[in-house]
Steps between C-alpha positions, in 0.01 A plus 500: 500500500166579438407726141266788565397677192282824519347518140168500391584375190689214607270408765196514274706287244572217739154479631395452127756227525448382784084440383564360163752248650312415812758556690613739811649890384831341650492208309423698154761727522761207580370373207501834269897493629588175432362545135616828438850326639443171250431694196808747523686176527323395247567817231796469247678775427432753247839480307426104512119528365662761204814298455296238181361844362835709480661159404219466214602880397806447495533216228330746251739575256602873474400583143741867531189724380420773704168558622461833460162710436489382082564129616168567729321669230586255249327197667166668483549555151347116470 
């Protein structure tokens, strides 16, 4: 089934394409797809890209003090 798209935008975008590649506007915008398509397959979830960081976090041992405003004020008392 053929893909018409009526946008400026997009049309101006794959001829941009289409030049720096040396290739035709169809071929660019296959090629903008299958990227686009390979790079979300590509992308790791966010909870799996945070899960060393909240792990890391988590190991810091709770010391019970509250950090209130004077706990605040008191480390720029240096």
């Amino acid at each position: 089934m053929p893909l018409n798209i009526r946008s400026e935008e997009v049309n101006r975008l794959a001829d941009k394409l289409a030049s720096l590649a040396r290739v035709s506007k169809t071929e660019a915008v296959r090629l903008a797809l299958a990227n686009e398509l390979e790079r979300r397959d590509r992308m790791v979830p966010l909870a799996e890209r945070l899960r060393p960081l909240l792990d890391e976090i988590a190991a810091v041992p709770r010391t019970g003090l509250e950090a209130d405003k004077a706990f605040y004020d008191g480390l720029n008392d240096a």
